[in-house]
C-alpha positions as CSV (number, residue, x, y, z in Angstrom):
1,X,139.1,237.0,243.9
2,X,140.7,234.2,246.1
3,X,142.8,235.1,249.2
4,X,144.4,233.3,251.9
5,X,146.9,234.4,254.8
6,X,150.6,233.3,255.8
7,X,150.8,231.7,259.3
8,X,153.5,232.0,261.8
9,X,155.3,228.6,260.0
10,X,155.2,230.6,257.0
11,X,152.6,228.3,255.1
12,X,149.2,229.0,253.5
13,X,146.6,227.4,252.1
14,X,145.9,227.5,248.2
15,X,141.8,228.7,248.0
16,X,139.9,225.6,246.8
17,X,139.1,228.0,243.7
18,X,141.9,228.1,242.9
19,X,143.1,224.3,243.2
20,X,140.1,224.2,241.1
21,X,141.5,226.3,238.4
22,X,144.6,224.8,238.2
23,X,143.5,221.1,238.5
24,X,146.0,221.1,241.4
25,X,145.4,217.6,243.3
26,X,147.4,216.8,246.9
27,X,150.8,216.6,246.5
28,X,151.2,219.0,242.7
29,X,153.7,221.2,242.5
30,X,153.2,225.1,242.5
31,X,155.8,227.3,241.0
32,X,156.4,231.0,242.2
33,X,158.2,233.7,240.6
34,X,158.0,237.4,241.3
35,X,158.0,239.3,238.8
36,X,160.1,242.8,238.6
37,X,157.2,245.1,239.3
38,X,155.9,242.9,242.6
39,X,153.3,240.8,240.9
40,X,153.7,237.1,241.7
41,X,152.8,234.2,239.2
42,X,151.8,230.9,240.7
43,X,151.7,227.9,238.4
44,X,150.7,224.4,238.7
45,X,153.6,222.1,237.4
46,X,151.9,219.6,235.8
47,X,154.3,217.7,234.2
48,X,157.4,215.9,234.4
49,X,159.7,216.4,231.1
50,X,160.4,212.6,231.4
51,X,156.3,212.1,231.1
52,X,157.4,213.4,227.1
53,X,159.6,210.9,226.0
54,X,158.8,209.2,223.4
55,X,155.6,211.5,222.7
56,X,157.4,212.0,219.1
57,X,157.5,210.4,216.3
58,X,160.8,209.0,215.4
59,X,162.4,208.6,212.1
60,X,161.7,212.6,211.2
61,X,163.7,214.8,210.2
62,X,164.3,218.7,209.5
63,X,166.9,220.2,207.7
64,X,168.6,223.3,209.4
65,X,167.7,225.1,206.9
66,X,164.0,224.3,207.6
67,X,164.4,225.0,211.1
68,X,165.7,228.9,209.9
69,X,162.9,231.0,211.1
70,X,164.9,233.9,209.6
71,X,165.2,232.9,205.6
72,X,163.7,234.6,202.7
């Protein structure tokens, strides 16, 4: 298990473990969110929603009804 501490500045550093893990190079993004019973997730944003345009191809179609994850 990786730790690290908080300094007075409120800062720490992310175990190279870790950053290993998560493919995190200088300058990524981390996410935090604590979770209702105290546990924190960390996540490595990795990437930008405008790095998906176009990732599609175009000219396909569904049908609402295809979409329907609810029909008989």
């Amino acid at each position: 298990m990786a730790e690290s501490r908080i300094n007075s500045r409120g800062r720490t550093t992310v175990p190279a473990a870790v950053r290993k893990a998560l493919s995190a190079k200088p300058g990524a993004r981390l996410v935090w969110q604590v979770m209702p019973d105290g546990c924190v997730l960390v996540r490595a944003k990795s990437r930008s929603i405008l790095e998906l345009a176009g990732i599609l191809k175009s000219g396909v179609s569904v049908d609402i009804e295809d979409m329907n994850p609810w029909r008989d």
